[in-house]
PyMOL commands that place a pseudoatom at each C-alpha (Angstrom):
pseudoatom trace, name=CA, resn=UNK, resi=1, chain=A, elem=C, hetatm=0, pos=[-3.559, -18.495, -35.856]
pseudoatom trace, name=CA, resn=UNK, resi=2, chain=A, elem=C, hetatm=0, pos=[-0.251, -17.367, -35.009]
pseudoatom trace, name=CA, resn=UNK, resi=3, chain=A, elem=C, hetatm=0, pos=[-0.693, -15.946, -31.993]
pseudoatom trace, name=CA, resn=UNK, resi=4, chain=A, elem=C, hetatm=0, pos=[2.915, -14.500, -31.747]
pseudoatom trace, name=CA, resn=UNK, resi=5, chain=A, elem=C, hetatm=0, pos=[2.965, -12.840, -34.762]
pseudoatom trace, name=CA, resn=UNK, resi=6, chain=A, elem=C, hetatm=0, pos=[-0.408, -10.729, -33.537]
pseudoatom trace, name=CA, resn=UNK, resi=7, chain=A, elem=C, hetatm=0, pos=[0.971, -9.046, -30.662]
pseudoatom trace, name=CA, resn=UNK, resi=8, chain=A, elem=C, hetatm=0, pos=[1.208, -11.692, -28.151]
pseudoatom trace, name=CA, resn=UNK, resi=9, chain=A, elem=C, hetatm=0, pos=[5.269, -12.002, -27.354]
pseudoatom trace, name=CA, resn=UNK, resi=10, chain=A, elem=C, hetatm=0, pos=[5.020, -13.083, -23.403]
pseudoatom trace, name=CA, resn=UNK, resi=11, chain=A, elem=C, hetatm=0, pos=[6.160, -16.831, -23.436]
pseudoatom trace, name=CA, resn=UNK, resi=12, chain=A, elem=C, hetatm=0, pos=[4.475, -17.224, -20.284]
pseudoatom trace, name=CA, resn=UNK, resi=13, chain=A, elem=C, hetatm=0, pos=[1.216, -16.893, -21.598]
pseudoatom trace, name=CA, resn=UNK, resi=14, chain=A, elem=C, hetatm=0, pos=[1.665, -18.663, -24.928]
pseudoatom trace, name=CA, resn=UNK, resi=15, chain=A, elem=C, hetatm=0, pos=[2.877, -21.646, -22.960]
pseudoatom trace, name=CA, resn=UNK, resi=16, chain=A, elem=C, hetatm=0, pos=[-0.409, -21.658, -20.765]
pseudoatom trace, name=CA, resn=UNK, resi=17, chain=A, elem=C, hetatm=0, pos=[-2.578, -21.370, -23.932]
pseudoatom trace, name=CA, resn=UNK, resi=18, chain=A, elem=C, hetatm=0, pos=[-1.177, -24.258, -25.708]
pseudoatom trace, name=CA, resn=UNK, resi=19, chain=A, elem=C, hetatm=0, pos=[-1.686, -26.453, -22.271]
pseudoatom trace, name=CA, resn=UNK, resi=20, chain=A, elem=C, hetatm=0, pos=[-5.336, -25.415, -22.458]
pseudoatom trace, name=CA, resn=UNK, resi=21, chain=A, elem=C, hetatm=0, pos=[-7.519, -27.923, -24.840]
pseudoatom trace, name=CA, resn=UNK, resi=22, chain=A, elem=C, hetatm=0, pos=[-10.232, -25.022, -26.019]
pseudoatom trace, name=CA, resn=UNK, resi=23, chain=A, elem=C, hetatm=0, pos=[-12.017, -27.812, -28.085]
pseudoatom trace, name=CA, resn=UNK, resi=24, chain=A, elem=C, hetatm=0, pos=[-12.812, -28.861, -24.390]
pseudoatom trace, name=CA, resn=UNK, resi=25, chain=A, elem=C, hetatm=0, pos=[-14.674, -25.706, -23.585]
pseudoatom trace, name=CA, resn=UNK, resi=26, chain=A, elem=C, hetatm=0, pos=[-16.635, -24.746, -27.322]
pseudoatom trace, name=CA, resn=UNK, resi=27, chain=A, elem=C, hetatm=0, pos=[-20.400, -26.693, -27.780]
pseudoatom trace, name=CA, resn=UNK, resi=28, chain=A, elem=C, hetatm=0, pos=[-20.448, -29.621, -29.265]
pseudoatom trace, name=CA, resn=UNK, resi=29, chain=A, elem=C, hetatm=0, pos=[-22.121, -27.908, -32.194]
pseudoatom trace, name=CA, resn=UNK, resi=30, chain=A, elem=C, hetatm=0, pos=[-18.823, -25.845, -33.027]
pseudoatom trace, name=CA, resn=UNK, resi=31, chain=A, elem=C, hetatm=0, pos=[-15.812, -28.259, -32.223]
pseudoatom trace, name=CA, resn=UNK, resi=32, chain=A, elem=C, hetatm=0, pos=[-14.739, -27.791, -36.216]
pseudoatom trace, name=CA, resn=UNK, resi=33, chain=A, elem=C, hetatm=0, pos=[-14.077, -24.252, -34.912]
pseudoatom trace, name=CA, resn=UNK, resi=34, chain=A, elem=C, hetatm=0, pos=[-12.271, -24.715, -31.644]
pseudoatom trace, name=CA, resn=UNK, resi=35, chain=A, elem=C, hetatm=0, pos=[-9.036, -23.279, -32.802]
pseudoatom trace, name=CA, resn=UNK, resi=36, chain=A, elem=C, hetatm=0, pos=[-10.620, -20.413, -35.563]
pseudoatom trace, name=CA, resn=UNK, resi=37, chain=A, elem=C, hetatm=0, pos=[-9.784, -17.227, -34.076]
pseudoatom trace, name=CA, resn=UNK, resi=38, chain=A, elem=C, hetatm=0, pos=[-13.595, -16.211, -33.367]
pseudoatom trace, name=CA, resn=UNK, resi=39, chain=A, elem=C, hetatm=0, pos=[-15.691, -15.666, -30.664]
pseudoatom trace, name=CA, resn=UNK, resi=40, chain=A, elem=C, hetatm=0, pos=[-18.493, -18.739, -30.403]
pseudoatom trace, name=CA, resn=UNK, resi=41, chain=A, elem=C, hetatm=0, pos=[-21.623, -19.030, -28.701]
pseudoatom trace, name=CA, resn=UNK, resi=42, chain=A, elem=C, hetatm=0, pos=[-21.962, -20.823, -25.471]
pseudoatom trace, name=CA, resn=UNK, resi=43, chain=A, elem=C, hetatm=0, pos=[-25.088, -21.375, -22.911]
pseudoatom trace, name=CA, resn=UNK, resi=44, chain=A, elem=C, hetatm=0, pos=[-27.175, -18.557, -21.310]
pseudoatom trace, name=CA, resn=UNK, resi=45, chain=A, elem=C, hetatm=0, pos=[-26.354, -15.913, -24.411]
pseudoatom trace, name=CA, resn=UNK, resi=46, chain=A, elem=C, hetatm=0, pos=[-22.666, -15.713, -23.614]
pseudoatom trace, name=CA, resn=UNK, resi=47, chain=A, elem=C, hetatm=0, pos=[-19.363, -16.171, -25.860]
pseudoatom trace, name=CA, resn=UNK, resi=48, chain=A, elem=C, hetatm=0, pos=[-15.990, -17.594, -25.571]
pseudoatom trace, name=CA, resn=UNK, resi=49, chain=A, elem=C, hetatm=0, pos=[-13.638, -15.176, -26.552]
pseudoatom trace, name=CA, resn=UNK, resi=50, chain=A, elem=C, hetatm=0, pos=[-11.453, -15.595, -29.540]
pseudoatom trace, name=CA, resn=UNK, resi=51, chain=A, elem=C, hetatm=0, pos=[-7.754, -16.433, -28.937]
pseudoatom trace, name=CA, resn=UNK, resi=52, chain=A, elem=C, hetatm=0, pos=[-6.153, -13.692, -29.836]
pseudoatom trace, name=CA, resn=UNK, resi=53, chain=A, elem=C, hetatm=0, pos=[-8.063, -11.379, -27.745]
pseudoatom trace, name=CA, resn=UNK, resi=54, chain=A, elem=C, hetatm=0, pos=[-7.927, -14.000, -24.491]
pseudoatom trace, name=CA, resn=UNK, resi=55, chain=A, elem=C, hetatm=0, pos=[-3.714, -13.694, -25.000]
pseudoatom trace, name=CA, resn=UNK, resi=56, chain=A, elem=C, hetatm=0, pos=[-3.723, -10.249, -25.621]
pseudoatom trace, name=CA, resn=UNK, resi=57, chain=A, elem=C, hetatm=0, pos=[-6.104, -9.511, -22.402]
pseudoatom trace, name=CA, resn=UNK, resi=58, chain=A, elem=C, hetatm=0, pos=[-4.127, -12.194, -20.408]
pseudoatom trace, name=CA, resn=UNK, resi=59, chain=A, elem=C, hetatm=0, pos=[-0.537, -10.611, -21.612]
pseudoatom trace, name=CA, resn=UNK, resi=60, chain=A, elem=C, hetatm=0, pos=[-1.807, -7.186, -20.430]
pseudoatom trace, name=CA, resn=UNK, resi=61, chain=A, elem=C, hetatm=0, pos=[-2.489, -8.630, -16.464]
pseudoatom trace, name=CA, resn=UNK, resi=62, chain=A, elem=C, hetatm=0, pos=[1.733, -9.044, -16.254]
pseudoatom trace, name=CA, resn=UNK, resi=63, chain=A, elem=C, hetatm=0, pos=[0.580, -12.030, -14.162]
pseudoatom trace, name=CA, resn=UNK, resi=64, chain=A, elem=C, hetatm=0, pos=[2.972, -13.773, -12.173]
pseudoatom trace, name=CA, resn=UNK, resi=65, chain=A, elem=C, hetatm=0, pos=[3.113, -17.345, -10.544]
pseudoatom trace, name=CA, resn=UNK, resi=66, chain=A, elem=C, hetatm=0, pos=[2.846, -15.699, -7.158]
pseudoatom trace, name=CA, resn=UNK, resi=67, chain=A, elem=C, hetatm=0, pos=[-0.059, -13.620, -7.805]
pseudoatom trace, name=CA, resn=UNK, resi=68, chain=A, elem=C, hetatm=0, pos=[-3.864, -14.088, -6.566]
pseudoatom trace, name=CA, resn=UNK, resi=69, chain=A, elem=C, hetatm=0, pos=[-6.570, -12.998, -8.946]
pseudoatom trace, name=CA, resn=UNK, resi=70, chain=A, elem=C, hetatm=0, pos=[-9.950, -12.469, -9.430]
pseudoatom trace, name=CA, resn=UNK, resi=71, chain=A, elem=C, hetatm=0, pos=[-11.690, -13.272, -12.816]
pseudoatom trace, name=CA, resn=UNK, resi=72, chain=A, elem=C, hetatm=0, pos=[-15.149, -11.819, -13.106]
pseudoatom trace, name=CA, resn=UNK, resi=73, chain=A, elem=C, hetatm=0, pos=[-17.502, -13.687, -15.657]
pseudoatom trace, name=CA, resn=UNK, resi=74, chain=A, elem=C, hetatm=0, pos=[-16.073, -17.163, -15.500]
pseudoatom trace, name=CA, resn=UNK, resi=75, chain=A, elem=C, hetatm=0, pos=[-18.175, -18.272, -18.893]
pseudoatom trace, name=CA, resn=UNK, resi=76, chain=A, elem=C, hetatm=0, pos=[-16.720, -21.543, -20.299]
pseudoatom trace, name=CA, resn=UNK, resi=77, chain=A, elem=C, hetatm=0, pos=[-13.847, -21.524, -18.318]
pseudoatom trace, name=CA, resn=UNK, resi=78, chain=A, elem=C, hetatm=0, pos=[-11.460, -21.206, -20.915]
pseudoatom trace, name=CA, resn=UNK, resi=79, chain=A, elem=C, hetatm=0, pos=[-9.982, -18.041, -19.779]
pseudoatom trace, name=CA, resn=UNK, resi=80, chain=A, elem=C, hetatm=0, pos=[-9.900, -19.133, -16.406]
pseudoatom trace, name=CA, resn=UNK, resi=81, chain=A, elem=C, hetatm=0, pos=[-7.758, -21.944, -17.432]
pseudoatom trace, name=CA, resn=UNK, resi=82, chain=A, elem=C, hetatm=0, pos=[-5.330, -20.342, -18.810]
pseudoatom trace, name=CA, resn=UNK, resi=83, chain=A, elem=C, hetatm=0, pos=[-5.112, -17.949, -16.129]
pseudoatom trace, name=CA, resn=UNK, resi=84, chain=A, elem=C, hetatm=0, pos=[-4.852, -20.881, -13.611]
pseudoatom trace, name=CA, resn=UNK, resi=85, chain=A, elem=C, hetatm=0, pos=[-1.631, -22.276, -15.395]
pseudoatom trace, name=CA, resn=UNK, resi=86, chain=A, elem=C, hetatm=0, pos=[-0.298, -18.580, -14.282]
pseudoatom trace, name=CA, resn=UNK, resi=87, chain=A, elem=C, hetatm=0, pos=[-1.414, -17.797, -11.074]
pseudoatom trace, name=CA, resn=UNK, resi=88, chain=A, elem=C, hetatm=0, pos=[-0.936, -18.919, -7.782]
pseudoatom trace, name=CA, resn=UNK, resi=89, chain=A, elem=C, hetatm=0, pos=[-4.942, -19.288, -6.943]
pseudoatom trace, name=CA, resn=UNK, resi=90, chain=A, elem=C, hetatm=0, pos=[-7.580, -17.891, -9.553]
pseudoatom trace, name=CA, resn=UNK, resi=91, chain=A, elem=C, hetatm=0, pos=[-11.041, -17.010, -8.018]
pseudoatom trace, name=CA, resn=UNK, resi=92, chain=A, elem=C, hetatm=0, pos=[-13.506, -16.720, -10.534]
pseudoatom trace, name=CA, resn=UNK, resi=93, chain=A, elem=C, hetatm=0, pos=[-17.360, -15.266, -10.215]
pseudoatom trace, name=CA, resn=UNK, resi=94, chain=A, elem=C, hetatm=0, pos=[-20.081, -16.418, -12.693]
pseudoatom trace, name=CA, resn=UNK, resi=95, chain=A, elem=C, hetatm=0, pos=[-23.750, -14.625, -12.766]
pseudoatom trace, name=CA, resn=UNK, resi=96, chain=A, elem=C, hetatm=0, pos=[-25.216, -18.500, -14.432]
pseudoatom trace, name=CA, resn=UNK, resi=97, chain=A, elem=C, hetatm=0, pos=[-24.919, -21.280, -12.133]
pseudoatom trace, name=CA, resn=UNK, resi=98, chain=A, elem=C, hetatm=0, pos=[-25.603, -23.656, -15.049]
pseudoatom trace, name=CA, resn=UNK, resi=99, chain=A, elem=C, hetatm=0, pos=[-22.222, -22.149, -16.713]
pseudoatom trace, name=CA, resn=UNK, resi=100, chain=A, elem=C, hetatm=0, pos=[-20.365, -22.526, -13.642]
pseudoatom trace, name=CA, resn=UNK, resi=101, chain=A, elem=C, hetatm=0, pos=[-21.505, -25.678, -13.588]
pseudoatom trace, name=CA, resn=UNK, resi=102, chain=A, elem=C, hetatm=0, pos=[-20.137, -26.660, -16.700]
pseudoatom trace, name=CA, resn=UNK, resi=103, chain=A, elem=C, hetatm=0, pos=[-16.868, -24.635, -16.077]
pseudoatom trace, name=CA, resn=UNK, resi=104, chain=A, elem=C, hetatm=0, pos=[-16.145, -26.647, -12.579]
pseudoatom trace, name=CA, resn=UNK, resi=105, chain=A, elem=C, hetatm=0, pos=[-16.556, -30.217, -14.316]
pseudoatom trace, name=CA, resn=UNK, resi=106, chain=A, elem=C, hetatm=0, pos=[-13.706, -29.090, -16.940]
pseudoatom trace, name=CA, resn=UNK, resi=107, chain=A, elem=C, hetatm=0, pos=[-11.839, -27.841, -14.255]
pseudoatom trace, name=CA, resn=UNK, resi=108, chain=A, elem=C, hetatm=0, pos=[-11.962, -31.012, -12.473]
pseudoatom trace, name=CA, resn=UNK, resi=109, chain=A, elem=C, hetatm=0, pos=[-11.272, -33.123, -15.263]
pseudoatom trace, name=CA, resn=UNK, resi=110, chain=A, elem=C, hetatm=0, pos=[-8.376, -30.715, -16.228]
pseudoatom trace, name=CA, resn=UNK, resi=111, chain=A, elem=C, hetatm=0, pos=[-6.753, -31.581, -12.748]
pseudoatom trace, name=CA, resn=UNK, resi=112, chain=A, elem=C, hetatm=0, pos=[-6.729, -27.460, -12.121]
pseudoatom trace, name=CA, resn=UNK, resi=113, chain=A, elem=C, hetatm=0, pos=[-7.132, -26.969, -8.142]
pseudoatom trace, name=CA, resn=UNK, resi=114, chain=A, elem=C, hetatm=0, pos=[-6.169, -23.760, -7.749]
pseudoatom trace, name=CA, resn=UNK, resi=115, chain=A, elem=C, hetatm=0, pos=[-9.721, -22.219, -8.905]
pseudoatom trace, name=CA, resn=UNK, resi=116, chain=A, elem=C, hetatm=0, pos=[-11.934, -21.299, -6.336]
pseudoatom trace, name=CA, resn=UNK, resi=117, chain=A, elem=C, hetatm=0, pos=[-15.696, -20.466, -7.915]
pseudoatom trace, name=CA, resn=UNK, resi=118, chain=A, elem=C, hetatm=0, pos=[-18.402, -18.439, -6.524]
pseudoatom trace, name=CA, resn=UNK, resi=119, chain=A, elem=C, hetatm=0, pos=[-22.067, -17.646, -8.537]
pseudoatom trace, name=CA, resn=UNK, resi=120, chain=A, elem=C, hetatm=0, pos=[-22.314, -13.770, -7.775]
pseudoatom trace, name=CA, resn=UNK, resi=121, chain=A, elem=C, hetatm=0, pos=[-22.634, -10.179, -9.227]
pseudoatom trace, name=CA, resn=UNK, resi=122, chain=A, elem=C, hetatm=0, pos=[-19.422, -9.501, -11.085]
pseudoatom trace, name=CA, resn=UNK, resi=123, chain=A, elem=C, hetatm=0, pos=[-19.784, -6.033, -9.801]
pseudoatom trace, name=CA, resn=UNK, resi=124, chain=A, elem=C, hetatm=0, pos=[-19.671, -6.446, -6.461]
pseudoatom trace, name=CA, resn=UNK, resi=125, chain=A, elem=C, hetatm=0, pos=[-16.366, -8.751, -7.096]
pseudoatom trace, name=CA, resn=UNK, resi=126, chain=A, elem=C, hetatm=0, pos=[-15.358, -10.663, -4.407]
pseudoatom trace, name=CA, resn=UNK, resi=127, chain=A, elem=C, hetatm=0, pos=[-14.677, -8.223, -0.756]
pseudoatom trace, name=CA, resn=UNK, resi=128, chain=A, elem=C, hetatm=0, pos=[-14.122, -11.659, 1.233]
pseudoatom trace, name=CA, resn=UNK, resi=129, chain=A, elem=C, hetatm=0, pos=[-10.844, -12.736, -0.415]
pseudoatom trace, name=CA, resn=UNK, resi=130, chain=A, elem=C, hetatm=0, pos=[-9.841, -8.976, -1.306]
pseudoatom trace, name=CA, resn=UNK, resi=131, chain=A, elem=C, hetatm=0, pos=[-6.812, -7.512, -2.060]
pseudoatom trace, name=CA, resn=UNK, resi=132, chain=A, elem=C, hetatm=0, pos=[-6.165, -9.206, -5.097]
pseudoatom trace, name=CA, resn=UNK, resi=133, chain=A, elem=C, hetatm=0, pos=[-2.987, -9.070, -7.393]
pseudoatom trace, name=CA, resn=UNK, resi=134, chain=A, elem=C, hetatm=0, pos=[-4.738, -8.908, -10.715]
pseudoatom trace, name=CA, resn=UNK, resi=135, chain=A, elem=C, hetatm=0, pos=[-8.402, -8.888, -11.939]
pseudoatom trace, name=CA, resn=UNK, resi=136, chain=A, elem=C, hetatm=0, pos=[-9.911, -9.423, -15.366]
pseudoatom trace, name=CA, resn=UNK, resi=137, chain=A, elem=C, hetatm=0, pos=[-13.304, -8.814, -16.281]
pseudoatom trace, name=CA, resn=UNK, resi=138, chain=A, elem=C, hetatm=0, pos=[-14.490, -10.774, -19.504]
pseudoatom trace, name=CA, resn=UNK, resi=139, chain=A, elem=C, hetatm=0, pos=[-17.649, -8.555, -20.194]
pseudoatom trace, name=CA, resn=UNK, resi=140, chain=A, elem=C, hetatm=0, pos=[-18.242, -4.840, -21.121]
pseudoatom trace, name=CA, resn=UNK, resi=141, chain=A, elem=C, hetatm=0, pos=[-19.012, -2.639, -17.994]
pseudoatom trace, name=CA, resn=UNK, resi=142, chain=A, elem=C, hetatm=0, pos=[-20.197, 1.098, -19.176]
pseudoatom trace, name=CA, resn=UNK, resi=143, chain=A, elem=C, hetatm=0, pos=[-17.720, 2.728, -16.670]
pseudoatom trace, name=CA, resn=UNK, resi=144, chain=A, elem=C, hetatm=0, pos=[-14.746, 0.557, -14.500]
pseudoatom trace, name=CA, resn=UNK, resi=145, chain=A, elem=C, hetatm=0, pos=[-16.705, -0.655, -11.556]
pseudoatom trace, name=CA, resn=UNK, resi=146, chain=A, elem=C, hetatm=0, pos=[-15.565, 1.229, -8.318]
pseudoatom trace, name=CA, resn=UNK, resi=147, chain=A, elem=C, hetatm=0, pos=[-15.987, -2.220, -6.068]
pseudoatom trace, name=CA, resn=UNK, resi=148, chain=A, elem=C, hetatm=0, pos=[-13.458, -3.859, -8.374]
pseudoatom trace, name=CA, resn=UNK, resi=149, chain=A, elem=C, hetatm=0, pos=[-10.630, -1.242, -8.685]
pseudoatom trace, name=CA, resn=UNK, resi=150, chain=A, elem=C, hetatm=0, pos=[-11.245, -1.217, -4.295]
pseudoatom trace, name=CA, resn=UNK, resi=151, chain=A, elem=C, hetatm=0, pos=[-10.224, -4.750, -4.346]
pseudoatom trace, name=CA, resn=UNK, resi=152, chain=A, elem=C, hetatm=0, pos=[-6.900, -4.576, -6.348]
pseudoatom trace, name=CA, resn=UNK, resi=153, chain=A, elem=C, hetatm=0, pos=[-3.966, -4.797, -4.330]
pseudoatom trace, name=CA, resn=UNK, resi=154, chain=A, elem=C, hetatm=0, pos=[-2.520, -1.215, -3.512]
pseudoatom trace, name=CA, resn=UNK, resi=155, chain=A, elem=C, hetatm=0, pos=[0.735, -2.181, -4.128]
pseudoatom trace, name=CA, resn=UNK, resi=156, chain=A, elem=C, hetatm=0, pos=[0.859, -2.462, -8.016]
pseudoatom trace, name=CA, resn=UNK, resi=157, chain=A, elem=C, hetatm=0, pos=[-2.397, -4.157, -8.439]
pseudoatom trace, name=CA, resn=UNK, resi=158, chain=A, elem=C, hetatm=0, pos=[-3.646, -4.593, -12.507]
pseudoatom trace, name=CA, resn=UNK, resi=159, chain=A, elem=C, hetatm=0, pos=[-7.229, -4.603, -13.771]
pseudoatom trace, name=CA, resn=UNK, resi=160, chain=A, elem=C, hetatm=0, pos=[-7.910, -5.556, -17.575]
pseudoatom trace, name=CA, resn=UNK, resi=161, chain=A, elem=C, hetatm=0, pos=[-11.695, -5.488, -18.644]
pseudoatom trace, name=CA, resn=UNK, resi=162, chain=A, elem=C, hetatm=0, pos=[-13.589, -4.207, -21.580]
pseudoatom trace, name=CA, resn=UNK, resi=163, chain=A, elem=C, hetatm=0, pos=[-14.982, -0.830, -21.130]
pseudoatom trace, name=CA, resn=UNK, resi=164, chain=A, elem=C, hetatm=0, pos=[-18.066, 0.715, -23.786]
pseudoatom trace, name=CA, resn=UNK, resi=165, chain=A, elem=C, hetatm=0, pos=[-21.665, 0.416, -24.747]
pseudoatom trace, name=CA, resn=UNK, resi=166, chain=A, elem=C, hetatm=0, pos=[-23.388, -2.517, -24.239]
pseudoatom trace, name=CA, resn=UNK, resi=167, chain=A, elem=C, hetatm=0, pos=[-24.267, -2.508, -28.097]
pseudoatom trace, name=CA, resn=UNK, resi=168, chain=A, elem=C, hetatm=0, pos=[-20.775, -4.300, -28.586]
pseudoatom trace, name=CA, resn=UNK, resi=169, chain=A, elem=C, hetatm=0, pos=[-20.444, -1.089, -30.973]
pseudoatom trace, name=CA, resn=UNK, resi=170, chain=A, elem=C, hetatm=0, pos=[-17.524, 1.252, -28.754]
pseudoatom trace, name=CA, resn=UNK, resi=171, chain=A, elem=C, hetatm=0, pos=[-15.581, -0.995, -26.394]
pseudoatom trace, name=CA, resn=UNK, resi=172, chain=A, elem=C, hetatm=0, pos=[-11.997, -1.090, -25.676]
pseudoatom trace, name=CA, resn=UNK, resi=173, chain=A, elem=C, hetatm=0, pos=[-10.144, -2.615, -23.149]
pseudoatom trace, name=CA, resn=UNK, resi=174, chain=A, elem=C, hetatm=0, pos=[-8.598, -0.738, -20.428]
pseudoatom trace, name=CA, resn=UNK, resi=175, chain=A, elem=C, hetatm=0, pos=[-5.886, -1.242, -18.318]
pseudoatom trace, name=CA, resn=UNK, resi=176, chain=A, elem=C, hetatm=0, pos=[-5.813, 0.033, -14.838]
pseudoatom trace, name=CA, resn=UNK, resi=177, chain=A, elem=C, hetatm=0, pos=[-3.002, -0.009, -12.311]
pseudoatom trace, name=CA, resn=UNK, resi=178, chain=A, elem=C, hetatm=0, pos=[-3.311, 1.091, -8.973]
pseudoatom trace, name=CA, resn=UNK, resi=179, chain=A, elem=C, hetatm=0, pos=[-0.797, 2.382, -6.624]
pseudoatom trace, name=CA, resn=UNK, resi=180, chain=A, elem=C, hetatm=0, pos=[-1.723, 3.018, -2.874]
pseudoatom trace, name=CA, resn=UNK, resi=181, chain=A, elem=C, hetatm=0, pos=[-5.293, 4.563, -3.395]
pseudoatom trace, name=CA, resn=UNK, resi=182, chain=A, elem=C, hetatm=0, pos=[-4.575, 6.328, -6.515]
pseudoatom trace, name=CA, resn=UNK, resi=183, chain=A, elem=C, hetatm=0, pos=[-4.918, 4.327, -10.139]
pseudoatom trace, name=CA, resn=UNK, resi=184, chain=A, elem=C, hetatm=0, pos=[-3.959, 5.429, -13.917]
pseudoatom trace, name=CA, resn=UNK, resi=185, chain=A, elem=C, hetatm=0, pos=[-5.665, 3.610, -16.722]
pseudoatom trace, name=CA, resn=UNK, resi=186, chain=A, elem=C, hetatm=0, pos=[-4.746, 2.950, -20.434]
pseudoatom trace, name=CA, resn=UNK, resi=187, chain=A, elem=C, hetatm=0, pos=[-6.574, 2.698, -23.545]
pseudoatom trace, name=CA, resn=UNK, resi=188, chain=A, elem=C, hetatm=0, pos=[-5.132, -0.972, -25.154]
pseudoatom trace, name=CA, resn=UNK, resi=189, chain=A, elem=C, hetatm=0, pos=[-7.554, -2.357, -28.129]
pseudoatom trace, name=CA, resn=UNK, resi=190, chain=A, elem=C, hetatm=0, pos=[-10.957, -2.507, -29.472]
pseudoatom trace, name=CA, resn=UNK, resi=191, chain=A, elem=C, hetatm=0, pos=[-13.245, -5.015, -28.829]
pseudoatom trace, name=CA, resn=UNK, resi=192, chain=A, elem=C, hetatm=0, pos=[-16.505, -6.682, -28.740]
pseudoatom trace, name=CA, resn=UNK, resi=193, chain=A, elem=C, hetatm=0, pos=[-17.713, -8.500, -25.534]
pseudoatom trace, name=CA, resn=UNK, resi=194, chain=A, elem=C, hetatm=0, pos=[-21.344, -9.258, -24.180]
pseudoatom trace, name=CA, resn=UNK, resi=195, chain=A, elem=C, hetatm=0, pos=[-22.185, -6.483, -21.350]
pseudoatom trace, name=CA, resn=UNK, resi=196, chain=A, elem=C, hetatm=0, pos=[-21.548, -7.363, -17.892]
pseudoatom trace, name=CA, resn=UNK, resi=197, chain=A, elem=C, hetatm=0, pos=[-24.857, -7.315, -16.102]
pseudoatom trace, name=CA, resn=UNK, resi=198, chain=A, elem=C, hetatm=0, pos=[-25.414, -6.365, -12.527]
pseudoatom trace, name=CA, resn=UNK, resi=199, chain=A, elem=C, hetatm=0, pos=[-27.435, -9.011, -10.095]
pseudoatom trace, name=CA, resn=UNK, resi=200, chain=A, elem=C, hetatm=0, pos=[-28.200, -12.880, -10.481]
pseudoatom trace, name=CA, resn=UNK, resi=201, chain=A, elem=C, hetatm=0, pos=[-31.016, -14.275, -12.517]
pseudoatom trace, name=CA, resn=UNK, resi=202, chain=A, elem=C, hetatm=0, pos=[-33.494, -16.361, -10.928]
pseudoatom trace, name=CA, resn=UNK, resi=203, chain=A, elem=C, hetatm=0, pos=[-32.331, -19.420, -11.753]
pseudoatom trace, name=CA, resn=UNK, resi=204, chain=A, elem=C, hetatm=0, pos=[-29.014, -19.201, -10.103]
pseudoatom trace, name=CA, resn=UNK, resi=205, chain=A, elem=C, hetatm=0, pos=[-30.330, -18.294, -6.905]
pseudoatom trace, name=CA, resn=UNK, resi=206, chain=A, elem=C, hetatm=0, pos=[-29.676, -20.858, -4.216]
for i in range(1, 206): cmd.bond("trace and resi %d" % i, "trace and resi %d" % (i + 1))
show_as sticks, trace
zoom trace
């Protein structure tokens, strides 16, 4: 797909995806769709998001190579990839340790050191490493999770994230910048993401 031509003009960021192998992050099962611009399956019920959306979202964060961010729902790793070729130090939270897993092995093999990964609740971000620059959230919350906006930077900090009903049916993704201890948000696209889910299931607990 031609990202370009879909709304995605920031070099930046179209550079960083075509460094990023996706094929390296889909199941084996779907490789003949790496580069379709769909949303696939992964382990533990979750998705990969399509391209376009993953440059539009990424676009929206006005990341720079300076900048320390927080990704919440690290998934495949895909996303956190690309963000990693952007930042100066991505920290990224996943809810399924056998994801995260997954995620750190591609990382590794990548040669990305600049991710940091933690198994947690997305919603209670990450208060040890706070302020960050920018945060994305890769799953639907119902409302913009206070935790989260108090950990963006007060000086110009950016929050992207899918905001709706868990149904997939009503989400868009919002756009929140923050300024000392006040913050605006914007109303950007529709889309459909998994909901993100307070707590840690069973399983990931150490």
């Amino acid at each position: 797909m031609d990202l370009r031509n879909a709304g995605v003009t920031d070099t930046r960021v179209l550079a960083a995806i075509e460094r990023v192998p996706r094929e390296h992050f889909v199941e084996e099962a779907f490789l003949d769709q790496a580069y379709a611009n769909q949303a696939l399956p992964i382990n533990c019920g979750q998705t990969i998001s399509q391209p376009l959306v993953v440059g539009l979202m990424t676009q929206a964060l006005e990341l720079g190579e300076r900048h320390k961010m927080l990704e919440v729902g690290t998934g495949s790793g895909y996303q956190t990839a690309i963000l990693a070729k952007l930042a100066r130090r991505v920290y990224t939270i996943e809810r399924h340790r056998d994801l995260l897993m997954s995620a750190e092995q591609r990382f590794q093999a990548l040669g990305l050191h600049n991710i940091t990964t933690m198994v947690g609740d997305g919603y209670k971000g990450w208060p040890a490493q706070a302020p960050f620059d920018r945060i994305l959230v890769t799953a639907a919350a119902r409302v913009v999770p206070s935790d989260l906006v108090a950990q963006l930077s007060d000086e110009g900090g950016i929050m992207v994230l899918p905001v709706g009903d868990v149904a997939g049916l009503h989400q868009e993704v919002i756009r929140v910048r923050k300024e000392g201890k006040q913050f605006k948000s914007e109303r950007m696209f529709p889309v459909r993401f998994v909901p993100l889910v307070q707590g840690i299931p069973p399983e990931s607990r150490a």
